[in-house]
C-alpha positions in Angstrom: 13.7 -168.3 84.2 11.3 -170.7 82.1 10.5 -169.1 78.9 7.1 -169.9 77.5 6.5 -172.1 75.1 4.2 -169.8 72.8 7.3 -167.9 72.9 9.7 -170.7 72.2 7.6 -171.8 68.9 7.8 -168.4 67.3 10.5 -168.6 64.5 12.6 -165.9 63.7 11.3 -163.3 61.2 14.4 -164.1 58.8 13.9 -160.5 57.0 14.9 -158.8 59.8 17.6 -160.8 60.8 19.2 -160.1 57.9 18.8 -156.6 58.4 20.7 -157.2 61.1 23.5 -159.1 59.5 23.6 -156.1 56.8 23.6 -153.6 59.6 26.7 -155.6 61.2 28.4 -155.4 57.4 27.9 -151.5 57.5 29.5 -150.8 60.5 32.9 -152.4 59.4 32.6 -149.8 56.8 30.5 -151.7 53.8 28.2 -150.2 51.3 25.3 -152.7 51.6 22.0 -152.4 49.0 19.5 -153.4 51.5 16.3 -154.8 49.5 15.4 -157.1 52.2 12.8 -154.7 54.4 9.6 -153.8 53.0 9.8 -150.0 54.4 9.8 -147.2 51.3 12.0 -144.6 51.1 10.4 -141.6 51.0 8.8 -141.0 54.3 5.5 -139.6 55.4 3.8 -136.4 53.3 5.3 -133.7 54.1 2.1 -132.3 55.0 2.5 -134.8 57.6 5.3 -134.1 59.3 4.4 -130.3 59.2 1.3 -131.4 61.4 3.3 -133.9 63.6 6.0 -130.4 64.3 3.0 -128.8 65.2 1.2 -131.2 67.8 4.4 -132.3 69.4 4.8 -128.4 70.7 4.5 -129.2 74.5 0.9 -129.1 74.8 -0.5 -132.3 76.7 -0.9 -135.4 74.5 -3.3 -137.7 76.2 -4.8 -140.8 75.5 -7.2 -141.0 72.6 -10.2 -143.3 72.9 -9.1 -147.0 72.5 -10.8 -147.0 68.9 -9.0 -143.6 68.1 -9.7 -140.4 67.1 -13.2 -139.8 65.7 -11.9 -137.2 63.0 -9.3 -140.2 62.1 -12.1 -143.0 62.0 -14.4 -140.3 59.8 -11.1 -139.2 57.6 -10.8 -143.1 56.9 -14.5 -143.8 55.8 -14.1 -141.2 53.5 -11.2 -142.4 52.0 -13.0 -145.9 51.3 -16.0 -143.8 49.5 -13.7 -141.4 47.2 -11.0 -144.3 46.4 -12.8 -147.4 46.4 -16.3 -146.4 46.2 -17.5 -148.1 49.3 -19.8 -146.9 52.0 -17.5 -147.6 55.7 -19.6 -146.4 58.6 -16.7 -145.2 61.0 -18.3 -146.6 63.8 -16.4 -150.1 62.2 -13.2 -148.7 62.2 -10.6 -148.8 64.5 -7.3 -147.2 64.4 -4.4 -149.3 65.5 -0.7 -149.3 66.5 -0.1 -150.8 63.4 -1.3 -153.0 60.9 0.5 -155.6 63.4 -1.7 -154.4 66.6 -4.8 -154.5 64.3 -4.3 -158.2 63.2 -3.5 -159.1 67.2 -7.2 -157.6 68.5 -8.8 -159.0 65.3 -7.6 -162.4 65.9 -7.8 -162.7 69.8 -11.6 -161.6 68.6 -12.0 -164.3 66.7 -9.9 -167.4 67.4 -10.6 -169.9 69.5 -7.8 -172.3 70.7 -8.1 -175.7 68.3 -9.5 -173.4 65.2 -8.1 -174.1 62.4 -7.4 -171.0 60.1 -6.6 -171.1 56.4 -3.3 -169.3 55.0 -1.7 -169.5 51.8 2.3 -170.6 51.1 4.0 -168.3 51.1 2.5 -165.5 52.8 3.5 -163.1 55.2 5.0 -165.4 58.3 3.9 -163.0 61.0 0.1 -163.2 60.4 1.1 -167.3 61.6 2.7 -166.2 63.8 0.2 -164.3 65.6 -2.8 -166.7 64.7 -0.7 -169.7 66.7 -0.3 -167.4 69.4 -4.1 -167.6 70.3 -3.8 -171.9 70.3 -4.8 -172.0 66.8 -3.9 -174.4 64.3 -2.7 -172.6 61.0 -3.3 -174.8 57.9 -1.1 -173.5 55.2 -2.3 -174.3 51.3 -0.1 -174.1 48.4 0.0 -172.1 45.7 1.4 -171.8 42.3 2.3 -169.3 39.7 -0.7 -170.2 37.9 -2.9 -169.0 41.1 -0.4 -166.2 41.0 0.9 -167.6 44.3 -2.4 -166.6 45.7 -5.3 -168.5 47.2 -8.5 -169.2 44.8 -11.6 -170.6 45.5 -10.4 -174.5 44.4 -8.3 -174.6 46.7 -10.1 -173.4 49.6 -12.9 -175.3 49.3 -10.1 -178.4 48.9 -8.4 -177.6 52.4 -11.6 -177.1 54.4 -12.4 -178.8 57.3 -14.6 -179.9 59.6 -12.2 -177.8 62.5 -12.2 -174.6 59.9 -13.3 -171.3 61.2 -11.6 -168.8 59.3 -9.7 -167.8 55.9 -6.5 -165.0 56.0 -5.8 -163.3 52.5 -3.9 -160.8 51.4 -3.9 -158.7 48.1 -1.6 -158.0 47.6 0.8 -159.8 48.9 4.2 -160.0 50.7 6.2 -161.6 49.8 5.1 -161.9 46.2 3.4 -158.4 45.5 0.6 -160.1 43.6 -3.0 -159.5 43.5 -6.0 -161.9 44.4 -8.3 -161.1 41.1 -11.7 -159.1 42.5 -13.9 -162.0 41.4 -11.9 -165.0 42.8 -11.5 -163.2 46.2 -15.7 -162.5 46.0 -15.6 -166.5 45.5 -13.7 -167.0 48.3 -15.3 -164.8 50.9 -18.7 -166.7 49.3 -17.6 -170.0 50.0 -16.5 -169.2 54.0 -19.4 -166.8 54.5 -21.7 -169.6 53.6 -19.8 -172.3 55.9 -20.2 -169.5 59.1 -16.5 -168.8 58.8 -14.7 -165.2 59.2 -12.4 -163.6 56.7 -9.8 -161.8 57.5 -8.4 -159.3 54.3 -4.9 -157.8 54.8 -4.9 -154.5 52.2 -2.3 -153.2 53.7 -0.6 -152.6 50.1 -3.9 -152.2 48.3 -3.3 -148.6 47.2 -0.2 -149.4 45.9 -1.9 -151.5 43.4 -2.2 -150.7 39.8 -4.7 -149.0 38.8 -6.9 -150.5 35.7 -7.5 -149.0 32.0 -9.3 -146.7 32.9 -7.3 -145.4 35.8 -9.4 -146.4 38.5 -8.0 -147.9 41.9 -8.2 -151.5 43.0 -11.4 -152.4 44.8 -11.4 -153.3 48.6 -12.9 -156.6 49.4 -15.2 -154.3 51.2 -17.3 -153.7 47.9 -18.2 -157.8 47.4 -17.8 -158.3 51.4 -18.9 -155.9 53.9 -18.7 -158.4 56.9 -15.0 -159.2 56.0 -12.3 -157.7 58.2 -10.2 -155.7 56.7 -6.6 -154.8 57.7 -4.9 -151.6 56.5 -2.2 -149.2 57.6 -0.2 -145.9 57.1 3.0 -147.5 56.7 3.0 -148.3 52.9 1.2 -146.2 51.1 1.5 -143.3 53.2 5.7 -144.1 53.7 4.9 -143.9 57.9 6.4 -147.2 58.6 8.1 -146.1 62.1 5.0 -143.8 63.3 3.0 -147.5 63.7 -0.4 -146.7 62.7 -2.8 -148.8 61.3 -6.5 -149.5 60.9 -9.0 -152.1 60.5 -12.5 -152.4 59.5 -14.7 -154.8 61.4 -18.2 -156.0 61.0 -20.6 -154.3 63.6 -21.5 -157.2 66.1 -17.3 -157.4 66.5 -16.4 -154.1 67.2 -17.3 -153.6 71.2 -15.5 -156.8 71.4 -12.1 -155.3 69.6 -12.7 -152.3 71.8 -12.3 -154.2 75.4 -9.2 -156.0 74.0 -7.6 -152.9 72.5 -8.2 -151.1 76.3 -6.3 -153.9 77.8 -3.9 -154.5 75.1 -2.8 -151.3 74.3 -5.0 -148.5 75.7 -5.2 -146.7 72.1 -2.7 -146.1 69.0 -0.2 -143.3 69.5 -1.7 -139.6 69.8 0.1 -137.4 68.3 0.5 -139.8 65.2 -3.6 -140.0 65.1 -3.5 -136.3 64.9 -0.6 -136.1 62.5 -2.4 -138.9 60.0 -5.3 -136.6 59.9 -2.9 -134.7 56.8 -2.9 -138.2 55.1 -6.4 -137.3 53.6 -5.4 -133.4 52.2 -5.6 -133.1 48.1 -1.8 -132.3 49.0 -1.0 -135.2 50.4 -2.7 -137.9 48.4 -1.1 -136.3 45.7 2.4 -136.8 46.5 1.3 -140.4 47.6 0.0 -141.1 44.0 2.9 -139.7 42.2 5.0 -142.4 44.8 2.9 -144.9 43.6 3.8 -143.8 39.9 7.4 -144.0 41.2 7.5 -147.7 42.3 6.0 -148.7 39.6 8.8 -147.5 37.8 11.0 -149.1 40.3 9.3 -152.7 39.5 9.8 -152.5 35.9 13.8 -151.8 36.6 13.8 -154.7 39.0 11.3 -157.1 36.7 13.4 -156.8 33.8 16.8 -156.3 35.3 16.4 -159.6 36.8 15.3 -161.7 34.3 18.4 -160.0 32.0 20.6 -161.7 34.6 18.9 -164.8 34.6 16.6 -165.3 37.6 13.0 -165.8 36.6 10.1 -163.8 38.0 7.3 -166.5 37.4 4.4 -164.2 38.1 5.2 -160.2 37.7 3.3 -158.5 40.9 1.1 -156.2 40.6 1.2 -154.1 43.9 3.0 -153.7 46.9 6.6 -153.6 46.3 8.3 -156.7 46.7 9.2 -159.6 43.3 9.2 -163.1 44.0 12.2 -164.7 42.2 13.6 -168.2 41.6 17.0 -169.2 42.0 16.7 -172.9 41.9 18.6 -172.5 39.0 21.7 -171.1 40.3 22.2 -174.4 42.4 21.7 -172.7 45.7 18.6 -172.8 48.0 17.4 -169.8 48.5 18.9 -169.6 51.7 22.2 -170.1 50.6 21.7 -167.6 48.0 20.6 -164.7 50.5 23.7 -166.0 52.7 26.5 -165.4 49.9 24.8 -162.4 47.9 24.9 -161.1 51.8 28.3 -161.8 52.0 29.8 -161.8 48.7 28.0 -159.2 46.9 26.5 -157.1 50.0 23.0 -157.2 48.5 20.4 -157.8 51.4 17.5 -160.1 50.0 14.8 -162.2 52.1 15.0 -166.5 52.0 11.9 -167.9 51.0 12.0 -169.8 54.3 10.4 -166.5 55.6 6.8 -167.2 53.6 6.4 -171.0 54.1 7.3 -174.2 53.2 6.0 -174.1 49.1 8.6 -172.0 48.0 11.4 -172.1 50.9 14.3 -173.5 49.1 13.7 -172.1 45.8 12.5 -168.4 45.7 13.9 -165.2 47.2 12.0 -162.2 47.8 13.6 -158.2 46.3 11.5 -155.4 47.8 11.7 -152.8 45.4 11.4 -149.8 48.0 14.7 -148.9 47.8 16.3 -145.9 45.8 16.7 -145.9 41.9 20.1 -146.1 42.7 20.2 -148.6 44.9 18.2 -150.9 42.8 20.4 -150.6 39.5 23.4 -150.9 42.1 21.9 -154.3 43.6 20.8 -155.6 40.1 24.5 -155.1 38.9 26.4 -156.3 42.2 23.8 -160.1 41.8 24.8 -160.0 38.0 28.7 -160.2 39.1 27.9 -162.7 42.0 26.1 -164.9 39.5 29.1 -165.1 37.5 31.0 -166.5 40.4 28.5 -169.4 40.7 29.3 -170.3 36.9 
């Protein structure tokens, strides 16, 4: 059987293989602190999974339209007005099966084989992954801690070429949890919407951000770009990582485009998950989501401070998301080598930088911070012990 070779160029997506090497650990009977998979702990609302009991009762669950359920779509423009202050129509949104199946239609959409599409190092490999897929050529730009590992404007415009149709950001990010500031990612979106270029937003941590002084939530790059596409899901904020549902926004021109591909790609998003999602937007529900959000913030300052106790810098503290970007270059091991014997020798999962790119690959690690109180003070004391080993 000849395997393609689309198929043969994708690398592995090293967080989850060593899940699966921490899996194999636990099942000869070790205790492994896994804080290598961005998935929180908590689970959906519990409004949620009362709905979810309730659809799933043996009535008929058919297929939803391909762009999902209109309540859904209508639930999600609301959410942009009362959290973000943005006016979505919900004839632009369209629900997904995941965030994953949302950046597949969006880029088969959009990409053209020999388009070049920029990305910064390190970001989250899969969006490469699935942009190379479609023939096109990903161009990846370096960042630094003074950019906050983030794309700016500078360094856009520097990378841009004549072959350039389209920019990827996302704020925040994985691995790093940091933000793009509002005005810099308005600068951005400026400088591609005026070379006839696309922008593709991943938010898919966005409501996980902090919120500012005077405790108002992050702004979607909806409110400086309403032709952006942007990319957003149930599975971080709203803790429904395994129900896969996501969403994206698209500009008006693009959606009956999205809409053919999502009938042939994948019919629609999962029903009784569209129905269940509906509890997402109850006073109840946003409530407990908040109060999480409260919670991992919490959670970072543990892991921000407990690391830098034991001697591996966080150059840029995040600001969202869940995951801290740490550099062991000064332990002697690449980060690989690290994640391999804290695996091993300490049975703390962690994620190689190899996953994000090539700026950072031997020298930073990525922590996701979704993990338990417990777990976290118990993985911050097991890498304290393995660093004395190294010494």
């Amino acid at each position: 059987m000849k395997i393609s070779q689309r198929a043969q160029a994708v690398a592995p997506f090293y967080a989850m293989e060593f899940g699966k090497h921490a899996a194999a650990l636990e099942a000869q009977g070790h205790h492994v602190v896994k804080l290598s998979i961005g998935e929180p702990d908590f689970g959906a609302p519990p409004a949620v999974l009362d709905v979810m009991r309730e659809v799933m009762d043996g009535r008929p669950m058919t297929y939803t339209a391909a762009l999902g359920l209109p309540a859904l779509r209508q639930a999600i423009a609301d959410f942009y007005l009362t959290q973000h202050d943005v006016v979505v129509d919900p004839s632009r949104i369209i629900v997904t099966s995941g965030a994953s199946a949302a950046l597949v239609l969006v880029t088969a959409a959009l990409v053209d084989p020999g388009d070049e599409v920029l990305i910064g190092d390190p970001s989250y490999p899969c969006n490469r992954q699935i942009v190379e897929s479609f023939g096109a050529r990903v161009a990846l730009v370096p960042t630094t801690a003074e950019t906050r590992f983030q794309l700016d404007a500078a360094s856009v415009r520097s990378r841009w070429t004549d072959r350039t149709r389209g920019v990827m950001v996302a704020t925040p990010s994985n691995p790093t949890g940091t933000s793009v500031p509002v005005d810099e990612l308005a600068s951005i979106c400026d400088l591609a919407r005026e070379r006839g270029a696309w922008r593709i937003v991943d938010e898919i941590y966005l409501n996980l951000s902090d919120h500012d002084a005077q405790g108002r939530p992050p702004r979607s790059a909806l409110s400086s770009d309403a032709d952006a596409v942007v990319i957003n899901s149930f599975s971080k904020y709203f803790g429904m990582t395994g129900w896969r549902l996501g969403w994206c926004v698209a500009p008006e021109p693009l959606v009956p485009a999205i809409e053919r591909l999502a009938q042939n790609y994948f019919l629609c998003a999962s029903a009784p998950a569209q129905h269940a999602a509906l509890a997402c937007f109850a006073p109840e529900s946003l409530a407990v989501c908040e109060a999480r959000r409260v919670e991992l913030a919490e959670r970072r300052g543990l892991v921000v401070d407990g690391l830098e106790r034991i001697g591996l810098p966080v150059p840029v503290p995040p600001d969202g998301a869940f995951y801290v970007y740490f550099d062991v270059s000064g332990t002697g091991l690449t980060s690989w080598q690290f994640c391999e014997r804290a695996l091993q020798e300490a049975h703390v999962a962690l994620t190689p930088g190899r996953d994000f790119g090539v700026n950072t690959a031997d020298t930073h690690v990525r922590l996701s911070y979704a993990a338990s109180m417990n777990d976290l003070h118990e993985g911050i004391d097991r890498l304290e012990k393995f660093l004395a080993t190294l010494h």
